[in-house]
KEBATI-204578 format. One record per atom (N, C-alpha, C, CB): residue number from 1; residue in one letter; atom name; x, y, z. Coordinates in steps of 0.1 Angstrom, whole numbers, plus 2048, in hexadecimal, padded with zeros to 3 digits. Glycine has a CB too. Layout:
KEBATI-204578
nr/rest/atom/x/y/z
NUM/A/CA/X/Y/Z $
...
***
This chain:
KEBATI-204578
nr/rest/atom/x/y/z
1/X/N/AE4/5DA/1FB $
1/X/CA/AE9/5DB/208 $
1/X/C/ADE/5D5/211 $
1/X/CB/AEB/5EA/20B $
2/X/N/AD3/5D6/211 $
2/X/CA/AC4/5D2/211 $
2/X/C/AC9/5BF/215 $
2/X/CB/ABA/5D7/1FD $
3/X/N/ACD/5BA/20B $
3/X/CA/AD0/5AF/20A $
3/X/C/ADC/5AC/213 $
3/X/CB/AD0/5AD/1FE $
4/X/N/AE8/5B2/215 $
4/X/CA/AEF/5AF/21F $
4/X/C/AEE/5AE/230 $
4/X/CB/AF7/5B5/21C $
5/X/N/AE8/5B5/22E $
5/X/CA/ADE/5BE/23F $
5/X/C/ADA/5B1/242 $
5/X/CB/ACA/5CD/23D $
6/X/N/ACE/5AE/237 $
6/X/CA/AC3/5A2/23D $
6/X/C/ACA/595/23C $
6/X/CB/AB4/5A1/233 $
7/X/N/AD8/594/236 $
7/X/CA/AE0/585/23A $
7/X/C/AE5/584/245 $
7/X/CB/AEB/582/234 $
8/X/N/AEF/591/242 $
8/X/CA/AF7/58F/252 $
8/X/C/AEB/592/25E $
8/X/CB/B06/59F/255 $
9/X/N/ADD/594/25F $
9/X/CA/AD6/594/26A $
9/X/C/AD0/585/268 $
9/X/CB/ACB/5A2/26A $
10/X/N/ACF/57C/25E $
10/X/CA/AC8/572/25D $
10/X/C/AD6/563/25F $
10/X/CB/AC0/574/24C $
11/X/N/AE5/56A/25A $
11/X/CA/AEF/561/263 $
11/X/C/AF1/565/274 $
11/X/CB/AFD/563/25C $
12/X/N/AF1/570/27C $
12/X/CA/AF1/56D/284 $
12/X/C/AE8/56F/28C $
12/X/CB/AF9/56F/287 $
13/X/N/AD7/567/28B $
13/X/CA/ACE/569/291 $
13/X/C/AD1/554/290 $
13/X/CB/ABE/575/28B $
14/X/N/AD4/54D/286 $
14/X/CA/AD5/540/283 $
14/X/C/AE4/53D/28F $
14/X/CB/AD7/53E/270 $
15/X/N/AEE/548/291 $
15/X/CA/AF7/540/295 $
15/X/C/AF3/543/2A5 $
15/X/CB/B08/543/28E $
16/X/N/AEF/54B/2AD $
16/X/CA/AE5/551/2B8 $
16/X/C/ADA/546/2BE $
16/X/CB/ADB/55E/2B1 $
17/X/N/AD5/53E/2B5 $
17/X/CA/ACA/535/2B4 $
17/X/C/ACF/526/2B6 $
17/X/CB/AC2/537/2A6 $
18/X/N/ADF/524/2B7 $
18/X/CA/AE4/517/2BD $
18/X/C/ADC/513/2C7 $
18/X/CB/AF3/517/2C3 $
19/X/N/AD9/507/2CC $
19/X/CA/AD6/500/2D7 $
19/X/C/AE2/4FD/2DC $
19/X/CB/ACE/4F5/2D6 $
20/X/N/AE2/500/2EB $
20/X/CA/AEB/4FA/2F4 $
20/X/C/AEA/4EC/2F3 $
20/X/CB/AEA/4FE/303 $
21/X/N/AF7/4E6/2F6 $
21/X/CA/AFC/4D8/2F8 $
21/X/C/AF5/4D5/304 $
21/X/CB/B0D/4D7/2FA $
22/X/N/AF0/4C7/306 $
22/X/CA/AEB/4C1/312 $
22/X/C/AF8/4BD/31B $
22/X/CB/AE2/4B5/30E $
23/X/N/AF5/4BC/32D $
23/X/CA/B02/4B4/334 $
23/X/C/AFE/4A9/332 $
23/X/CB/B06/4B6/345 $
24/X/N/B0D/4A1/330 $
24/X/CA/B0D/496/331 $
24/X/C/B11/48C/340 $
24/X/CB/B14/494/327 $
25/X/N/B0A/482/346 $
25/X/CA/B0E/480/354 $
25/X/C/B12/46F/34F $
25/X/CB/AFF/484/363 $
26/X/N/B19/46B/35B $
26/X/CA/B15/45C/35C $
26/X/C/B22/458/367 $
26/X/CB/B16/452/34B $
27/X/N/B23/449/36C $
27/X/CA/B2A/447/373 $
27/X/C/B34/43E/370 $
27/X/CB/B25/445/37B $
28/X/N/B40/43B/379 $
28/X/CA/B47/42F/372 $
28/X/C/B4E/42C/37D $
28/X/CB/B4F/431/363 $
29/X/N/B4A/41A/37E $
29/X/CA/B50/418/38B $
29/X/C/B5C/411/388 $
29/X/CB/B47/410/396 $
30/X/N/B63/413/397 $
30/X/CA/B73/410/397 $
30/X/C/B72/404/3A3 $
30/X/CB/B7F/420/39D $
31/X/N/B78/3FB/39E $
31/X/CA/B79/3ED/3A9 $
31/X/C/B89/3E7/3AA $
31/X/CB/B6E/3DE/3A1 $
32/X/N/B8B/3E2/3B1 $
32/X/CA/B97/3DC/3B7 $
32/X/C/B97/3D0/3C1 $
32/X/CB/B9D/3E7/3BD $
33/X/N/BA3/3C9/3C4 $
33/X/CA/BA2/3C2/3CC $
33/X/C/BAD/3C2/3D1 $
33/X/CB/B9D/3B8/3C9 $
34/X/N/BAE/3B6/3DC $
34/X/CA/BBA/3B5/3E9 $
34/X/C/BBB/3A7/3EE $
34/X/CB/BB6/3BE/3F8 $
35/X/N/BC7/39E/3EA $
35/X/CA/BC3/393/3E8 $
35/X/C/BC8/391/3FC $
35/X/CB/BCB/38A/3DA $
36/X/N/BC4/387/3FD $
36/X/CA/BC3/381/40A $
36/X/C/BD7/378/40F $
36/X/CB/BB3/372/408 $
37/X/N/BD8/381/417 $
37/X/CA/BE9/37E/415 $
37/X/C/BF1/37E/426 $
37/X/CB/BF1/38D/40A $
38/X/N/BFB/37E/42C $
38/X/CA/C02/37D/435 $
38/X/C/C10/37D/42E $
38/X/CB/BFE/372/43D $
39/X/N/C16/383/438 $
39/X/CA/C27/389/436 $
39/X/C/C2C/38D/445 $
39/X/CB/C27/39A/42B $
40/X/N/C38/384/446 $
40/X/CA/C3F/383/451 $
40/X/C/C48/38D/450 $
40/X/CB/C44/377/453 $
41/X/N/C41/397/45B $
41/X/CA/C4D/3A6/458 $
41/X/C/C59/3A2/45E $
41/X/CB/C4A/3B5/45F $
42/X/N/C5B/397/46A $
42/X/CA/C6A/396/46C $
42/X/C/C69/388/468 $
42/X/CB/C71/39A/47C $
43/X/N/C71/382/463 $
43/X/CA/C75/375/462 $
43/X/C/C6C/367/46E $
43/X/CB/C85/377/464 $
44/X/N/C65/35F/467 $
44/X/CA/C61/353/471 $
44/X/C/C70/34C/46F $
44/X/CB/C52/349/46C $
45/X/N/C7B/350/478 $
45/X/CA/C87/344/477 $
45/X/C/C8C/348/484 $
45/X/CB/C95/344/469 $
46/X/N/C98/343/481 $
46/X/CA/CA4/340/492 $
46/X/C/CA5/338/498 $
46/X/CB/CA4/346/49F $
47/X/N/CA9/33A/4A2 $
47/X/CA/CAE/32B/4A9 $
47/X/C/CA9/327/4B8 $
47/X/CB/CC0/32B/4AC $
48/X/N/CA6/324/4BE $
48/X/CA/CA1/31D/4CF $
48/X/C/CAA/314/4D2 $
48/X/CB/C91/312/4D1 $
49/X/N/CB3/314/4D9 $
49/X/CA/CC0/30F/4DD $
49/X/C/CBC/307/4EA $
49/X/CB/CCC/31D/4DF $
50/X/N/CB7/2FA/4EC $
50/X/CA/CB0/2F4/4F3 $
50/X/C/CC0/2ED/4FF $
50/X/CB/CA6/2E9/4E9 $
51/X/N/CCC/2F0/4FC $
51/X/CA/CD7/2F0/509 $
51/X/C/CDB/2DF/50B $
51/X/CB/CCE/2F7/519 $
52/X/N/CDB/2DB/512 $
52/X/CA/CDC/2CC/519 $
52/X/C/CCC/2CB/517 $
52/X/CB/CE2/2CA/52C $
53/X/N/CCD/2BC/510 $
53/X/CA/CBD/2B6/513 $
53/X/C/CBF/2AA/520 $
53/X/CB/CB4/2AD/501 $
54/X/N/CC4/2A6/522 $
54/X/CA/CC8/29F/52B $
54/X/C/CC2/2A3/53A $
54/X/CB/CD5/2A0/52A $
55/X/N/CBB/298/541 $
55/X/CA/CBC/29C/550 $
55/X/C/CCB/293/558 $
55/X/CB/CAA/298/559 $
56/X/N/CD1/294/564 $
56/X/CA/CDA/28F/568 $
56/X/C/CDA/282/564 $
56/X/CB/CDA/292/573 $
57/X/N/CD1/279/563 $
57/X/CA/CC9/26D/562 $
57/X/C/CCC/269/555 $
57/X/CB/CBB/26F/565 $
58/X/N/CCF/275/54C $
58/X/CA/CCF/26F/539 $
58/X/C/CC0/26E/53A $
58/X/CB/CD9/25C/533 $
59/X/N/CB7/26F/53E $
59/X/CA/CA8/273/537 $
59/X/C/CA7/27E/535 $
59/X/CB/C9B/271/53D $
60/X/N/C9F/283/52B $
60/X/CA/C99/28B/526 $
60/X/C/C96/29A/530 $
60/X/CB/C8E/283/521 $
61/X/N/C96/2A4/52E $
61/X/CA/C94/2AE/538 $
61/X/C/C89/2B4/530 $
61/X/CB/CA2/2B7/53C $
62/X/N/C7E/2B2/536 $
62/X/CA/C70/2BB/534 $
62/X/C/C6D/2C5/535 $
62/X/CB/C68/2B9/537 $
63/X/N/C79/2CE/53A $
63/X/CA/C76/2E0/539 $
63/X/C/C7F/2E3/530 $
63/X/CB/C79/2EC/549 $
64/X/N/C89/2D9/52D $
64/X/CA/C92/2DF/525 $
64/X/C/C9B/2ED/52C $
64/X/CB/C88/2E3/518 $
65/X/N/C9E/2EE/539 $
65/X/CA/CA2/2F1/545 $
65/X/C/CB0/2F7/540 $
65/X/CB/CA2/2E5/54E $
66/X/N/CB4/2F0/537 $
66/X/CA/CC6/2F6/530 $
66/X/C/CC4/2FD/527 $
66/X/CB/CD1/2EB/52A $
67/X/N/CB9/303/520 $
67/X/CA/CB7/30E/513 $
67/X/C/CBD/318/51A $
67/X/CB/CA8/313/50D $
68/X/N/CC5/31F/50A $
68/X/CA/CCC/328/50F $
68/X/C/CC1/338/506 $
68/X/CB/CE0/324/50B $
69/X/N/CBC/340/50B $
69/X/CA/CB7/34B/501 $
69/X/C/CA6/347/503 $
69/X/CB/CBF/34A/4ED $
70/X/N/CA5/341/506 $
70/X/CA/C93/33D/50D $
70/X/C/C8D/335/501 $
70/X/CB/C85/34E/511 $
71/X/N/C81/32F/503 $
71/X/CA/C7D/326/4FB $
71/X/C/C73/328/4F4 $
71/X/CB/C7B/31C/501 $
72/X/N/C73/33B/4EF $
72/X/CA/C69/341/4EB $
72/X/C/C6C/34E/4E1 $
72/X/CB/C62/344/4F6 $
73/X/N/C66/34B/4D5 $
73/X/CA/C6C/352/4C9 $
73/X/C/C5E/35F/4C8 $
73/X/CB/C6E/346/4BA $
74/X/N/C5C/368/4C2 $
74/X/CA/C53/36F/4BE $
74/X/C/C55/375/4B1 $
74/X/CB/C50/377/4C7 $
75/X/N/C49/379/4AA $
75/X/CA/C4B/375/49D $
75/X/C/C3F/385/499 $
75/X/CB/C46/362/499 $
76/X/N/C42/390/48C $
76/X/CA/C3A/394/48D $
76/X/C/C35/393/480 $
76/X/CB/C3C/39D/492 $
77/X/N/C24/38F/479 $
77/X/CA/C1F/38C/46D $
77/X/C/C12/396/46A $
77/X/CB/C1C/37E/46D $
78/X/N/C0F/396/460 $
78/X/CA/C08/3A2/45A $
78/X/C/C00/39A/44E $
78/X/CB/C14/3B0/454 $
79/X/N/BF0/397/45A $
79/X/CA/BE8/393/44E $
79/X/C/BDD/39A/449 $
79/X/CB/BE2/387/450 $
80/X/N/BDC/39B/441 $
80/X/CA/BCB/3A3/43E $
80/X/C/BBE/399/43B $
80/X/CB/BCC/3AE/42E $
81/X/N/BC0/38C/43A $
81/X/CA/BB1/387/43D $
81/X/C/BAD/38A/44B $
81/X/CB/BB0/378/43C $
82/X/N/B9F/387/44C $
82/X/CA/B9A/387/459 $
82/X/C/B9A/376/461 $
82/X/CB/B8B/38D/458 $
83/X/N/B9D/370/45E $
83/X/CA/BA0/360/466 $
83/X/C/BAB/358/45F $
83/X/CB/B92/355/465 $
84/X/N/BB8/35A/464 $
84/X/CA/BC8/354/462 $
84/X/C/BC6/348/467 $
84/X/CB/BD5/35B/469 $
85/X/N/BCC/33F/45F $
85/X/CA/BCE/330/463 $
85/X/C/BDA/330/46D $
85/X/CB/BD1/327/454 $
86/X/N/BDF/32B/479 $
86/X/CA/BED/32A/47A $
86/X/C/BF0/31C/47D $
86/X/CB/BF2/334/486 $
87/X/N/BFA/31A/477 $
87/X/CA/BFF/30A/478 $
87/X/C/C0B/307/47C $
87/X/CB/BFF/303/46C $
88/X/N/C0C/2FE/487 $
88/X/CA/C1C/2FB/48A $
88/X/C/C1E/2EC/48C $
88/X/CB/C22/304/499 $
89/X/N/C28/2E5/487 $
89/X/CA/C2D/2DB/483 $
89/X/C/C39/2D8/48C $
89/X/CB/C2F/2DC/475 $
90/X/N/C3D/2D1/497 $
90/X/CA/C47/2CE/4A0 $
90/X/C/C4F/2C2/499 $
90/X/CB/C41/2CA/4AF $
91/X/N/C5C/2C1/492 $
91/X/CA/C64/2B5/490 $
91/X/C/C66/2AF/49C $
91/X/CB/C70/2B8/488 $
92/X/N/C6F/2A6/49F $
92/X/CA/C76/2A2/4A7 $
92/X/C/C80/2A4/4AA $
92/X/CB/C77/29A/4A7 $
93/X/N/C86/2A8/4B6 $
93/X/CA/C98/2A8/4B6 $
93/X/C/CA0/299/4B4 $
93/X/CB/C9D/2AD/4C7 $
94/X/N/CA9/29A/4A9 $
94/X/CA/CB0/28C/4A6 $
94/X/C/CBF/28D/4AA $
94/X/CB/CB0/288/495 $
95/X/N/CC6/287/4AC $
95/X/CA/CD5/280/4AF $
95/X/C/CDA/277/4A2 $
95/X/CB/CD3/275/4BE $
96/X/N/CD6/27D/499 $
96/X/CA/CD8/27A/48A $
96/X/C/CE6/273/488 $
96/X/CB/CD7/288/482 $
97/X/N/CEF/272/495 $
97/X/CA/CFF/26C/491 $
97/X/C/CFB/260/49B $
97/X/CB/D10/278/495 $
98/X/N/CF1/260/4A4 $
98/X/CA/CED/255/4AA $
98/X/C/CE8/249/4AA $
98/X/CB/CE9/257/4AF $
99/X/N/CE8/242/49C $
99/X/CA/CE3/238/494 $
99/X/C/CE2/22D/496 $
99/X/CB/CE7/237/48B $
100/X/N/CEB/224/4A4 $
100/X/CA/CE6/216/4A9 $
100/X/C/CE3/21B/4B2 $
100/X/CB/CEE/20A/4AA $
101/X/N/CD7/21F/4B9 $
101/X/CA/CD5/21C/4C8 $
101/X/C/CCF/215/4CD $
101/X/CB/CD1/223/4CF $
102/X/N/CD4/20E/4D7 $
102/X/CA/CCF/201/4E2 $
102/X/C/CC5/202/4E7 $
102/X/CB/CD6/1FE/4EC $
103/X/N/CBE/1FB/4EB $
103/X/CA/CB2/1F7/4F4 $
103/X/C/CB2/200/4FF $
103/X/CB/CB2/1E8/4FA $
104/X/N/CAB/207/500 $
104/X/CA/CA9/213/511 $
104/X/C/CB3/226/50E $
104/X/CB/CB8/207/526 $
105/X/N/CBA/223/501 $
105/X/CA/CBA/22F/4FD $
105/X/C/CB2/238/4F3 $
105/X/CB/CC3/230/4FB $
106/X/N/CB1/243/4ED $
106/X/CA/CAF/248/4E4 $
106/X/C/CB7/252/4E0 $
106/X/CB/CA5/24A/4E6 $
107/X/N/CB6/255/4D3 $
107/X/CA/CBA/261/4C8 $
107/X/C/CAD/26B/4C7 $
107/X/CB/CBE/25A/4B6 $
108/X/N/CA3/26A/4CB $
108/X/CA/C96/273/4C9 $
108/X/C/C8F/27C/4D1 $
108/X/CB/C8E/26B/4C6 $
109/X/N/C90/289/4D1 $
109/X/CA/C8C/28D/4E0 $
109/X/C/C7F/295/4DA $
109/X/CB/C98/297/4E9 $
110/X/N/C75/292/4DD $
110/X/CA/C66/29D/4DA $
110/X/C/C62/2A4/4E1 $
110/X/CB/C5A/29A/4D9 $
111/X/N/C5A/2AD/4DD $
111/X/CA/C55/2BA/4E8 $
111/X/C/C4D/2C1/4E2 $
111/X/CB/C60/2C4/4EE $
112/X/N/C46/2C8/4E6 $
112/X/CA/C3B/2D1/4E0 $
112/X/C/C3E/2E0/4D9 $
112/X/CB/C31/2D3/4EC $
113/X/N/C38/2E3/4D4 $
113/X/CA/C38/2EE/4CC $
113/X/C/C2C/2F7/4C9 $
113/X/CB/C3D/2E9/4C2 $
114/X/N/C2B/303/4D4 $
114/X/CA/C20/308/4D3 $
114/X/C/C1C/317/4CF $
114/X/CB/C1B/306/4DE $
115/X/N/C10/31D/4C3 $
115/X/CA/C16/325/4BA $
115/X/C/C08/330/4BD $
115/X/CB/C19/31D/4A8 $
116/X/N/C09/335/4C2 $
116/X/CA/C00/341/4CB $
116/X/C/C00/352/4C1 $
116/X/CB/C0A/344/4DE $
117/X/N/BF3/34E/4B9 $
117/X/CA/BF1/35F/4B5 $
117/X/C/BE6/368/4B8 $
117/X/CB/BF0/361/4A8 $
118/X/N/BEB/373/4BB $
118/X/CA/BE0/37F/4C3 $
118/X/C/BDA/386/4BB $
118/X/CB/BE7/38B/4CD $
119/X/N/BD0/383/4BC $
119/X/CA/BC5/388/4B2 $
119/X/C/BC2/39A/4B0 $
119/X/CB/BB6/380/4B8 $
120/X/N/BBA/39E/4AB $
120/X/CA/BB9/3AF/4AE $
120/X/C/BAE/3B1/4B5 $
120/X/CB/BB7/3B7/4A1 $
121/X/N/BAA/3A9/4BA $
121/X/CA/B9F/3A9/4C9 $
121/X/C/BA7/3AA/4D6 $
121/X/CB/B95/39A/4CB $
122/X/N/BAF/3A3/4D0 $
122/X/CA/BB7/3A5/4E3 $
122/X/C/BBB/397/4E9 $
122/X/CB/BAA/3AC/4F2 $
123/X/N/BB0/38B/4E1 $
123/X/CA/BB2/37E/4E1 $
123/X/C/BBF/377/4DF $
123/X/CB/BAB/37A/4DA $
124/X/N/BC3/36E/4E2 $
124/X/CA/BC9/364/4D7 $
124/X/C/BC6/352/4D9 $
124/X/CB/BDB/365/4D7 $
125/X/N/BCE/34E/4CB $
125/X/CA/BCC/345/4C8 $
125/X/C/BD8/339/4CD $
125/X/CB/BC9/347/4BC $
126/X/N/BD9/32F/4D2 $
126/X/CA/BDF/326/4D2 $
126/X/C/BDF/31A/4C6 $
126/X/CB/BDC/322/4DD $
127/X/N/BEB/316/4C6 $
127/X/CA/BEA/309/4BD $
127/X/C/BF7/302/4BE $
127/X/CB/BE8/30D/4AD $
128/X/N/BF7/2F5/4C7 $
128/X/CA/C03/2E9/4CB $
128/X/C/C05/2E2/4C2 $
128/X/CB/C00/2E0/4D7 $
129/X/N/C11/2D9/4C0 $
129/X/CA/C13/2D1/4B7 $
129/X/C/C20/2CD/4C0 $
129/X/CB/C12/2D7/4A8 $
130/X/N/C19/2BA/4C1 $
130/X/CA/C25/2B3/4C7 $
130/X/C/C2E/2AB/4BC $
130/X/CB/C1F/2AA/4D2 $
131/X/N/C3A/2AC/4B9 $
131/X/CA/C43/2AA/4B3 $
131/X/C/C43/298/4B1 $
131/X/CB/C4E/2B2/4BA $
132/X/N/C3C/28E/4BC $
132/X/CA/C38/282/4B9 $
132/X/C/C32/27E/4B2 $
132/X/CB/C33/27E/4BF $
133/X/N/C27/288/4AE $
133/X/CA/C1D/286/4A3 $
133/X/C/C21/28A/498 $
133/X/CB/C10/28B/4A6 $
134/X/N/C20/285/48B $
134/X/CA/C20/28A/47F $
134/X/C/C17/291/47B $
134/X/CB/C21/283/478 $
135/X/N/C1A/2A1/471 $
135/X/CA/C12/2A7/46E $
135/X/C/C10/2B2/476 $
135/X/CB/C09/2A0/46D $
136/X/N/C0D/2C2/46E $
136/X/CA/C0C/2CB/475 $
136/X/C/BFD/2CE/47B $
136/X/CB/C12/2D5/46E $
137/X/N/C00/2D6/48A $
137/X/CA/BED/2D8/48E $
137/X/C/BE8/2E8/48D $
137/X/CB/BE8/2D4/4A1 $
138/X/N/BE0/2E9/486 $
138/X/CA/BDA/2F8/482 $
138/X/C/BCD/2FD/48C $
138/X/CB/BD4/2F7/473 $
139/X/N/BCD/30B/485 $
139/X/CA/BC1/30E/48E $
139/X/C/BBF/318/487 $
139/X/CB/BC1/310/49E $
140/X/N/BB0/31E/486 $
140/X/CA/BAD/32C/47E $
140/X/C/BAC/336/48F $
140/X/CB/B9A/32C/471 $
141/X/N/BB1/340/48B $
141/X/CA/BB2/34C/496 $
141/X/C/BA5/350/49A $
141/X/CB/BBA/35A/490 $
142/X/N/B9E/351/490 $
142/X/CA/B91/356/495 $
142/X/C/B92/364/494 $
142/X/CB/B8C/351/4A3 $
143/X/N/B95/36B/494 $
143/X/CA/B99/37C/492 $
143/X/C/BA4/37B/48B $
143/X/CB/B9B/386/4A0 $
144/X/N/BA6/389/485 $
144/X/CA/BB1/38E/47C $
144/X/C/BBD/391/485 $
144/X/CB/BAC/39B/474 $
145/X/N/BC7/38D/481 $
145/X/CA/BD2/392/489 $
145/X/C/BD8/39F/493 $
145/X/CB/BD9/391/481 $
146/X/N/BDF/39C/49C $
146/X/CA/BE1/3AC/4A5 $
146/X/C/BE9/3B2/49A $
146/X/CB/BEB/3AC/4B6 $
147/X/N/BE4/3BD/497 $
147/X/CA/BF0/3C8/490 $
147/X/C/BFB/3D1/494 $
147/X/CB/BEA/3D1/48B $
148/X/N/C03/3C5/49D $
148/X/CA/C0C/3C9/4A9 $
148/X/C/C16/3BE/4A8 $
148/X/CB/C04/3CA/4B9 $
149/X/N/C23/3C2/4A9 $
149/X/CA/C2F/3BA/4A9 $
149/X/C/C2D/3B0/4B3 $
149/X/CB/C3B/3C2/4AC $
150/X/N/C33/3AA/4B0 $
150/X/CA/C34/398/4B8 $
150/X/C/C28/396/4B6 $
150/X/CB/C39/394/4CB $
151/X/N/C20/392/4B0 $
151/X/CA/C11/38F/4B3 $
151/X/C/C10/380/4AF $
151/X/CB/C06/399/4A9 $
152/X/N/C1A/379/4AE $
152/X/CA/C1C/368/4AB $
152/X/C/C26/361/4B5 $
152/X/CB/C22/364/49C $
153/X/N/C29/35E/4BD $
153/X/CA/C29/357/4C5 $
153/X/C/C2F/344/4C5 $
153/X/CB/C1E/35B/4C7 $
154/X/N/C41/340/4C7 $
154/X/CA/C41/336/4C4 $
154/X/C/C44/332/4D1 $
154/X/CB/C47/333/4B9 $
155/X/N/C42/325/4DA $
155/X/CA/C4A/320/4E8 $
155/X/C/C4E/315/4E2 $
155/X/CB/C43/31D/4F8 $
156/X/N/C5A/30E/4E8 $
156/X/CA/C5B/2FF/4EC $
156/X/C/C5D/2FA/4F6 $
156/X/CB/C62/2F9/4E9 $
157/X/N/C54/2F0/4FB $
157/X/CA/C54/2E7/506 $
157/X/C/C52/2DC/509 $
157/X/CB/C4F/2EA/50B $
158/X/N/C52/2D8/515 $
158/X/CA/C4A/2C9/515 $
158/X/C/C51/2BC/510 $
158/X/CB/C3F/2CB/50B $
159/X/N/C5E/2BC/50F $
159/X/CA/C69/2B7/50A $
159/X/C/C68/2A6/513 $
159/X/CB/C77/2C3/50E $
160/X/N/C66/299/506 $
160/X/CA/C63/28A/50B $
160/X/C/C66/284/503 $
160/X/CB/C56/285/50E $
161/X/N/C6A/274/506 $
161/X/CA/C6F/26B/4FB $
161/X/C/C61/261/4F9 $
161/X/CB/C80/261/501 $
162/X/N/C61/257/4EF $
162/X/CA/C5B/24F/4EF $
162/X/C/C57/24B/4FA $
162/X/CB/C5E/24A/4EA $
163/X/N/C69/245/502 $
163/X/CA/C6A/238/509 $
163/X/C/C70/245/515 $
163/X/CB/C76/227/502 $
164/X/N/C62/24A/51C $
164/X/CA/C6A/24E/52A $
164/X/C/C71/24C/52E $
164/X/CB/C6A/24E/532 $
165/X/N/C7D/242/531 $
165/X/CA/C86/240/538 $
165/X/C/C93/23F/535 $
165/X/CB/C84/238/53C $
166/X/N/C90/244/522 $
166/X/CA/C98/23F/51B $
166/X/C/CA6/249/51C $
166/X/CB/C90/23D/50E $
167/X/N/CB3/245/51A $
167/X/CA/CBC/24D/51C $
167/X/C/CC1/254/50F $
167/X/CB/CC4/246/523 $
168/X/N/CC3/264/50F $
168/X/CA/CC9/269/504 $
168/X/C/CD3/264/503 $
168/X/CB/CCC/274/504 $
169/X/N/CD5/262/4F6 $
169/X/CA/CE3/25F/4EE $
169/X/C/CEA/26A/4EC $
169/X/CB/CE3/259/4E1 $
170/X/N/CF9/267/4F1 $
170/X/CA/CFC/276/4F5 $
170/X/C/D02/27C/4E0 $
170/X/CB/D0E/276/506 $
171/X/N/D02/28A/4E2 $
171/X/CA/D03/290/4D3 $
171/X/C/CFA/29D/4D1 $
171/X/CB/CFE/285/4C8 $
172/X/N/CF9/2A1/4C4 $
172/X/CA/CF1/2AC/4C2 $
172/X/C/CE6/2A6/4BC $
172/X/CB/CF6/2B6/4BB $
173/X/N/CDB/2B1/4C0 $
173/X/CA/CCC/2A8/4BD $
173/X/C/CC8/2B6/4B3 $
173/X/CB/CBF/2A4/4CF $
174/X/N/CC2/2B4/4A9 $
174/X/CA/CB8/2C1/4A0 $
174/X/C/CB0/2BC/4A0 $
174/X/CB/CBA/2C6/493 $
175/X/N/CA7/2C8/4A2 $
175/X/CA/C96/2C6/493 $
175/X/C/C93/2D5/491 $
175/X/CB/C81/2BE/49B $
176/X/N/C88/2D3/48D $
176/X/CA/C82/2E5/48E $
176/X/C/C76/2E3/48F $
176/X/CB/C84/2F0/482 $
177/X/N/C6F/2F3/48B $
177/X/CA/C5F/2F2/48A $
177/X/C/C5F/2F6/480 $
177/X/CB/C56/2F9/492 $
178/X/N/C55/2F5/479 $
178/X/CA/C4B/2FD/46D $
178/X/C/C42/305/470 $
178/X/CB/C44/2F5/466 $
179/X/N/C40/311/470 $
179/X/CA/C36/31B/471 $
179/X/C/C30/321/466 $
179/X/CB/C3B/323/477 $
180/X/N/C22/31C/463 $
180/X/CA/C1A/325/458 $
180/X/C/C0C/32E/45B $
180/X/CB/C14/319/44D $
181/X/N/C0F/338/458 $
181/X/CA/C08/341/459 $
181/X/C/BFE/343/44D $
181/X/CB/C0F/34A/45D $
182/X/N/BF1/343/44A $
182/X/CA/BED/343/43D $
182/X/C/BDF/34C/43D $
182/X/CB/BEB/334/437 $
183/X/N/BE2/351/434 $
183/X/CA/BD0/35C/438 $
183/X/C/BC6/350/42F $
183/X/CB/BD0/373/42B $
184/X/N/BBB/358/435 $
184/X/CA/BAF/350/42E $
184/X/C/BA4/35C/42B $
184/X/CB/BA9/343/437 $
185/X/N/B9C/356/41E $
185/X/CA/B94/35F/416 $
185/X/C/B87/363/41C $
185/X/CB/B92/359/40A $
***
């Protein structure tokens, strides 16, 4: 009995005599990213309904005086870089069924196209593009966009032929614009 006493006091004086477990610590990092992007919450489209381009005269009318709905669209975009490129590209207006014209008329009516975004300072940015020239004209904003509806901005104006004097050919005239909005890294 002698002998059982001194086991069971010699097993649980051994199982009593565990060492505690040490803590274990460490860290582990979590990373992510956000790529650099723009998204046109309402559509960059529609129409500018520029009316009679005609002045009484058959030249060209430079206010564009006969638009019907104004000559100014607003546009709202959502960039998260901090400096957006904006670019606008003016076609020409054509008379595309107007294909022989004579000396002192034209099929071609140009005008400007100017693309204005309000920065989140309170600023904005201008950027013209005359429909004469080929090729669209950009500009970086310089600040991150307003985080406020309409914060893009399209007009047309400024409406001229080559040949000043030249007379519309009477018909329907189209073009459009191109508008790019593009974040940067």
């Amino acid at each position: 009995m002698k002998k059982l006493v001194l086991s069971v006091l010699v097993l649980g004086s051994a199982l009593g005599a565990t060492p505690a477990f040490a803590q274990a610590t460490g860290s582990v990092d979590v990373t992510g990213s956000v790529a650099a992007r723009c998204l046109a919450v309402s559509p960059i489209s529609g129409n500018i309904t520029l009316g009679e381009l005609a002045k009484t005269d058959g030249t060209v009318d430079p206010s564009f005086a006969g638009n019907t709905g104004g000559l100014t669209r607003n546009f709202t975009v959502k960039c998260n870089g901090s400096n957006p490129k904006i670019s606008v590209d003016a076609k020409p207006l054509i008379n595309a069924a107007a294909t022989n014209v004579p000396a002192g008329y034209t099929n071609t009516v140009h005008y400007t196209a100017t693309l204005v975004a309000t920065g989140a300072k309170g600023g904005t940015t201008p950027v013209a593009d005359q429909s004469l020239t080929a090729g669209a004209t950009s500009a970086q904003v310089g600040d991150r966009l307003a985080a406020t509806s309409n914060n893009i901005t399209l007009t047309i104006g400024s409406g001229l032929t080559a040949d000043p004097a030249a007379i519309l050919d009477a018909g329907t005239y189209a073009g459009k614009v191109e508008v790019t909005i593009a974040p940067t890294a």
